[in-house]
C-alpha positions in Angstrom: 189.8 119.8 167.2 190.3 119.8 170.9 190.1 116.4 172.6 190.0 116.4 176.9 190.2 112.7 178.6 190.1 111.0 175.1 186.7 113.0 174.3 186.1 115.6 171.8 185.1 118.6 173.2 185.9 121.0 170.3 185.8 120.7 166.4 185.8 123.3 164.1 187.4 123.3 160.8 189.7 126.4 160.0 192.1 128.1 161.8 191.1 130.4 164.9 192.8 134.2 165.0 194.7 134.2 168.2 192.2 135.6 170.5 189.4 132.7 169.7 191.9 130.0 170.1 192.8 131.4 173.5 188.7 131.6 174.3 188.7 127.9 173.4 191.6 126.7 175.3 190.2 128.8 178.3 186.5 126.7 177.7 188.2 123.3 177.7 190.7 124.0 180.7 187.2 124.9 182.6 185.5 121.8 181.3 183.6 119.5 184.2 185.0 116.4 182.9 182.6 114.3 184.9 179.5 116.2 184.1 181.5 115.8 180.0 181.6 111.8 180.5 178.0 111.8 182.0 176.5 113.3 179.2 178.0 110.9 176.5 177.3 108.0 178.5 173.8 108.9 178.1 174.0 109.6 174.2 175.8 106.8 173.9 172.4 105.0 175.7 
């Protein structure tokens, strides 16, 4: 699991080999936290 501001942005169970787990830390680093918190206000609508 990978949270980012208090939101979940990642969950997949099992372990990662190295290269995947540096992919996902890459994606959440990049993450548009606004557009993030925008789109779970609305599912949260």
């Amino acid at each position: 699991m990978a949270f980012r501001e208090g939101v979940l942005v990642f969950s997949q169970p099992g372990a990662l080999p190295t290269s995947g787990l540096e992919q996902v830390i890459t994606a959440v680093k990049s993450l548009d936290m606004a557009i993030v918190h925008a789109q779970t206000a609305q599912q949260q609508a």
